[in-house]
C-alpha distance (Angstrom), angle and dihedral (degrees) to the residues before:
residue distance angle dihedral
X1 . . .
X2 3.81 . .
X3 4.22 83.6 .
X4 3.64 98.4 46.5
X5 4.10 88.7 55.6
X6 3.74 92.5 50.7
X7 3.55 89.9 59.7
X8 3.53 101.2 38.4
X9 4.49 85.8 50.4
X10 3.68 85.3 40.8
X11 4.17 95.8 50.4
X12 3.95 90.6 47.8
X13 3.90 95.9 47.0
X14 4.18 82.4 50.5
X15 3.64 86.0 54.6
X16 3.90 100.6 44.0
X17 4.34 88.4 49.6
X18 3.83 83.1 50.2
X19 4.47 96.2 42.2
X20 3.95 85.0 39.9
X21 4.22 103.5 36.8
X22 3.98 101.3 34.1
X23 3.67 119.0 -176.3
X24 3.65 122.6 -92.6
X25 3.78 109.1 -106.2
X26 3.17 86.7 -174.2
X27 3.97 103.3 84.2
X28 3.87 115.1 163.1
X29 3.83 85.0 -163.1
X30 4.05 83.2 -134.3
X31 4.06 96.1 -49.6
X32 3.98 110.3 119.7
X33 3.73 118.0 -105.4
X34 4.00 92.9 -83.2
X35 3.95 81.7 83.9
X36 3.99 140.2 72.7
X37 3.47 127.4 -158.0
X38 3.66 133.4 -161.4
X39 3.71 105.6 -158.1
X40 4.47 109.0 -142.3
X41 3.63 126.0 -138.1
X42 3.84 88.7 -137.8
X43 4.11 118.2 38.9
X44 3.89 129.7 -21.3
X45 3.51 128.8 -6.4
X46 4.42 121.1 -100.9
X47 3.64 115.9 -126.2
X48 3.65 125.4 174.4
X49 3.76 119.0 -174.8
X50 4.10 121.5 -107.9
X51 3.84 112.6 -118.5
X52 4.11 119.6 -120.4
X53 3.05 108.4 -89.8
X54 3.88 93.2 -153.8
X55 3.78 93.9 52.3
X56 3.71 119.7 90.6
X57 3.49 113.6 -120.5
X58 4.18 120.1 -67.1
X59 3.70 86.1 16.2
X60 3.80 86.7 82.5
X61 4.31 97.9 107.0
X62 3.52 138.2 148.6
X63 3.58 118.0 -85.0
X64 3.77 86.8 -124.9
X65 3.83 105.4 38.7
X66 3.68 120.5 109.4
X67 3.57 128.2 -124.6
């Protein structure tokens, strides 16, 4: 009996860490936070980079790109 309420205290304090400390979604998948990636079922995740905000628009490039 003793065994059966261990499990049953241990199984709802699982599911209080997991109702209380969710996941992130959120994964940058090691990219800084300029990114946002959409994980796939199948294969690697899609990220596409976030435009400045602070830049008018077109002068939104990559930090590395050439002109």
């Amino acid at each position: 009996m003793a065994g059966l309420l261990f499990v049953a205290v241990f199984f709802a304090a699982v599911v209080l860490a997991l109702l209380f400390f969710p996941q992130r979604a959120e994964q940058n998948f090691g990219f800084g936070p300029e990114w946002q990636c959409v994980r796939m079922e199948q294969g690697d995740p899609i990220c596409v980079r976030l435009a400045d905000s602070n830049a008018p628009n077109g002068d939104a490039r990559d930090k590395g790109a050439s002109k």
